[in-house]
N, C-alpha and C positions, 0 to 999 in steps of 0.2 A: 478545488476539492469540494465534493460534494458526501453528505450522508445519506443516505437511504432505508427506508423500512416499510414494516408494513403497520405499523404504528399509525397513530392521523395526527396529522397537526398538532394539534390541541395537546394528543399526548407527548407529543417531542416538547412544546412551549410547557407544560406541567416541568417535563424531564430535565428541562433546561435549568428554569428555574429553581428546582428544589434539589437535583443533587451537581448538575454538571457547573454552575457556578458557585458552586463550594468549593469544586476541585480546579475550575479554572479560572483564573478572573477573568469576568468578562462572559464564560461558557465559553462555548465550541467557536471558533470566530469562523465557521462557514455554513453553508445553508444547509439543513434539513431538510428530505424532500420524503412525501407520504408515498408508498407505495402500496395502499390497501387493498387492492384487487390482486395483486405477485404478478404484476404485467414485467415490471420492470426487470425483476426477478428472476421470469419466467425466461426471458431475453438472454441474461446471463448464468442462466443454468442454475441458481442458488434457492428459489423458490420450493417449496415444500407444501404442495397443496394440500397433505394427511394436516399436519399440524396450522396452515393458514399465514405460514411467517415467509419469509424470507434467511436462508441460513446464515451465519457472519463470513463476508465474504469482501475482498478488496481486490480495485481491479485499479493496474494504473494503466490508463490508457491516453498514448500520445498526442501530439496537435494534429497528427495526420489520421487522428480516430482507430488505430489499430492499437489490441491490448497488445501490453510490453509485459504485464508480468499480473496473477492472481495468486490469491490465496484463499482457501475456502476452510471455516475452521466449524465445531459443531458449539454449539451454542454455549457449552461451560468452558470453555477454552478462550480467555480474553487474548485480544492482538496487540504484539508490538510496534507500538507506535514508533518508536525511536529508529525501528528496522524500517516500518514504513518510509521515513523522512530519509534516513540512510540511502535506500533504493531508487528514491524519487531525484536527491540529488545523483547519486550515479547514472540514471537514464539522462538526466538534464547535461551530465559531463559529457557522456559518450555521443549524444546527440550533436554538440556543442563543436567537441573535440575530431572524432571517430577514432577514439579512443578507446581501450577494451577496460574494465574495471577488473582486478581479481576478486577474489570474494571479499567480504569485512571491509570493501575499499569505503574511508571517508572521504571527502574533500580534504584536499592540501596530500594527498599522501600519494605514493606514487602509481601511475596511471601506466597500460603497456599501449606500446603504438604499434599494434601490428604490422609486419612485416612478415616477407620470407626467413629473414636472419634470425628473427624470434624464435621459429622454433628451435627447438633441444634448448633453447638458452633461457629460457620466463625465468627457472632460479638463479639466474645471475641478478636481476635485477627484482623480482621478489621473493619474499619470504612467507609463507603463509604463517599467521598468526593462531597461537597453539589456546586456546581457550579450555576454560573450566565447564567440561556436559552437564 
């Protein structure tokens, strides 16, 4: 897991220190990387050279370097970390498995094995779970 910005060093080590080890112990436990030219950015389509940043944006991309899944959000809109980790283990089951996730899947809960016999039948063996919008 990597972070990225277009922040410099300096100001990620400031940021670390003064609010993100308040909030985590320890801070972030993975690397920070500067992205102050929006090279990196520019790569994955997130870069905003009117404003000089980078937009908030998460890419998970496999061991075989092909993205599996992004999200692009505008800058007041903080991200779900928890969905992030949620998704990360679902690509790491299906990878794992060749197994299909349904949506909200966690770990330990039930996985579909695709088949011809699956179809018309997924509500036999899932349920989708009805949440609060």
């Amino acid at each position: 897991m990597l972070s990225v910005s277009t922040d410099s060093r300096f100001v990620h080590k400031i940021w670390q220190a003064e609010e993100l080890e308040r909030m985590i112990p320890g801070g972030v436990p993975f690397p920070m990387l500067s992205d102050q030219s929006g090279a990196i950015g520019q790569i994955y389509g997130v870069y905003d050279p009117a404003a000089g940043v980078d937009l908030r944006g998460r890419f998970l991309i496999d061991p075989d370097g092909v993205i599996q899944a992004m999200e692009v959000l505008t800058p007041p809109v903080g991200r779900n970390v928890e969905e992030l980790i949620r998704q990360l283990q679902a690509f790491q089951h299906v990878r794992a498995t060749g197994d299909v996730t349904p949506s909200g899947w966690r770990p330990g809960e039930t996985a579909l094995h695709p088949s011809p016999g699956l179809a018309g039948q997924v509500w036999q063996v899932w349920k989708p779970k009805q949440g609060k919008a």
